[in-house]
C-alpha positions, 0 to 999 in steps of 0.5 A: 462513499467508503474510504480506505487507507492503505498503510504501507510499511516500507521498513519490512518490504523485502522486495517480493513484488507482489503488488506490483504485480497486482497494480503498477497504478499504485506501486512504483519500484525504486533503484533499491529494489522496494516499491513505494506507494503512489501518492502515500504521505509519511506518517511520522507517527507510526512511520508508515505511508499511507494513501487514502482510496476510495471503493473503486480502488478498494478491489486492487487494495486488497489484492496488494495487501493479500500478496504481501508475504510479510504482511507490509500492506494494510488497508482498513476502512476510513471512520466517518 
């Protein structure tokens, strides 16, 4: 079964809400006014969240990353 990761950039979030219209099972909203990603771990890397889903969640991924206005959320498929 495929796997996504959603990369979610909370430093360029300016709290249009659109995922959280798409999915409250993914996105939680903070006293800041910003979401955070349900489950995300913080990669201190690249100092983004990410959270790995499998295709059932694929559909719902999509359509966060896709109401995003500033680009904030990515999902690209998992490498074997």
């Amino acid at each position: 079964m495929t796997k996504y990761k959603i990369i979610y950039d909370r430093e360029a979030c300016i709290g249009a809400l659109g995922c959280l219209g798409v999915s409250e099972d993914l996105w939680e909203l903070k006293d800041d006014g910003k979401v955070d990603l349900k489950g995300a771990v913080f990669n201190e890397e690249t100092k983004k969240w990410e959270l790995i889903v499998d295709e059932s969640d694929f559909d719902v991924a999509k359509a966060s990353e896709d109401a995003c206005p500033v680009q904030a959320i990515r999902v690209e498929e998992v490498e074997d």
